[in-house]
N, C-alpha and C positions, 0 to 999 in steps of 0.2 A: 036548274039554271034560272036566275032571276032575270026579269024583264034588262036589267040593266047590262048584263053577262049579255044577253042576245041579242040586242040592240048594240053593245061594243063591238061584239064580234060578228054583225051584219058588218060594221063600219069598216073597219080594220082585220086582217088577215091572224090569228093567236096562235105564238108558236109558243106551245108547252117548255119545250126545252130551255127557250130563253127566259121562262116567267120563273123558271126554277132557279137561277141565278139572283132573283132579287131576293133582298132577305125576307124572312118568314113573315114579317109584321107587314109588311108591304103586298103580299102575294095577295090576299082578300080584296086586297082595295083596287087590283086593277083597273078592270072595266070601269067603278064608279069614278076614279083620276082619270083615265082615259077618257071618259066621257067630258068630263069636267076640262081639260085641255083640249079638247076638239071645240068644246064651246067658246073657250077663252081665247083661241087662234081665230076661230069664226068674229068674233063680236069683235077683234082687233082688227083685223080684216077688213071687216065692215067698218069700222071708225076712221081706219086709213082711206083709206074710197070718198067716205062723206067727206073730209077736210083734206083731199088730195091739192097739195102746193102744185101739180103742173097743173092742172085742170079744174076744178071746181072753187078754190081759192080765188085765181085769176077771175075768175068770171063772177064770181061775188064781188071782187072788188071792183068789177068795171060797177056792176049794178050797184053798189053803194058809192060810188063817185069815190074810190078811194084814187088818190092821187097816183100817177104810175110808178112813179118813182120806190112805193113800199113794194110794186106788187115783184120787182124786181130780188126782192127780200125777201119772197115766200122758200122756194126751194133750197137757196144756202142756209136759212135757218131751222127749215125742216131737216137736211141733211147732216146738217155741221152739229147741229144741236141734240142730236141722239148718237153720236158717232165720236164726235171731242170730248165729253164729258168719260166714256166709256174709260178711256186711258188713268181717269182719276180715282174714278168711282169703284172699278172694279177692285181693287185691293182693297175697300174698305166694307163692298158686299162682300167678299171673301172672308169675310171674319162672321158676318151674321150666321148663327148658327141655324136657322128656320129659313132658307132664302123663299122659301114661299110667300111671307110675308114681305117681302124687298115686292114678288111677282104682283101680289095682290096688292099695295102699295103704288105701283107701278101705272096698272091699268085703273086704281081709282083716277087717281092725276091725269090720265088722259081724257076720263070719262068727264072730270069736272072742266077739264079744257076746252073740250066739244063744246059742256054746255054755256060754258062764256061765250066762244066764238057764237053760238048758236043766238044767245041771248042779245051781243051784243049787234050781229046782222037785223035783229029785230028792230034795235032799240037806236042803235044810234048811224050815222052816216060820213060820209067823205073821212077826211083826213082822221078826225077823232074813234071810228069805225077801224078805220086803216091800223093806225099805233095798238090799238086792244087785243083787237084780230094778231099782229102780229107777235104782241107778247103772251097770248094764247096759245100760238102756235109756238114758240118756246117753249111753255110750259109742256103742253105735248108731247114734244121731242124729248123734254128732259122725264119724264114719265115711258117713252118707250123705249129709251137709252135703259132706265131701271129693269123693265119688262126683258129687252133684250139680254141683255147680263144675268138674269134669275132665273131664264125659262129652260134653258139646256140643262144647267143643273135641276129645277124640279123634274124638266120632262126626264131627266139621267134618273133619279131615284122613283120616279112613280111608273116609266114605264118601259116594258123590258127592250130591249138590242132588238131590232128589225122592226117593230110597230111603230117608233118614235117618226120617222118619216112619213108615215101612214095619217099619224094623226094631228101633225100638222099642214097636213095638203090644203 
């Protein structure tokens, strides 16, 4: 059993029965996909935390003098903006044949969002601070709109019936 096998299955519970169900070419690669969506739920996790619209957004934008009026704008555009697109979007990732690519695509977009918003609390303030930040945070949204739509299908083909829940806790 390789380090990667036993570090899976410290994490997650492995029911033989179910692993037998996915096709052949997939069976090898559990643990190392399993691993790799444990990470990828973790590090989204953590990204949603850092630029949380009820909490840490609002208080950035007191400290950057953002005017209140945007900060009103944080949570319907976090919300609305990963959840309205989905109605569009979905039919047209339903044709991607790879949707791992749509996943990974997904969390790059977020990843570069973070670091605008990140960049731009550094760099700039009030009102100008305020509009970046929040077309950042669109961008985001529309980045985990992608994630969310890609991830039950990867996590459906890489990992078997019962552990899927496991290893996005």
């Amino acid at each position: 059993m390789t380090t990667t096998e036993r570090l899976y299955s410290a994490l997650v519970h492995r029911d033989p029965e179910a692993e037998q169900q996915l096709p052949a070419e997939s069976r090898g690669a559990i643990a190392p996909n399993g691993l790799r969506l444990v990470l990828a739920n973790s590090l989204q996790s953590s990204g949603d935390q850092v630029v949380n619209a009820s909490t840490v957004l609002p208080w950035l934008f007191a400290a950057l003098g953002v005017p209140p009026a945007l900060t009103g704008l944080l949570v319907p555009i976090r919300e609305a903006g990963s959840m309205l697109p989905q109605a569009f979007l979905t039919p047209l990732i339903l044709r991607v044949r790879y949707r791992k690519w749509v996943f990974v695509a997904g969390a790059f977009i977020q990843a570069i969002a973070v670091a605008a918003m990140v960049s731009t609390a550094a760099l700039a303030e009030g009102l100008t601070a305020g509009v970046l930040i929040v077309a950042a945070l669109a961008v985001f949204a529309l980045g985990r709109c992608l994630c969310s739509i890609s991830s039950k299908d990867v996590q459906g083909r890489t990992v078997p019936k019962g552990q899927r829940g496991r290893s996005t806790a």
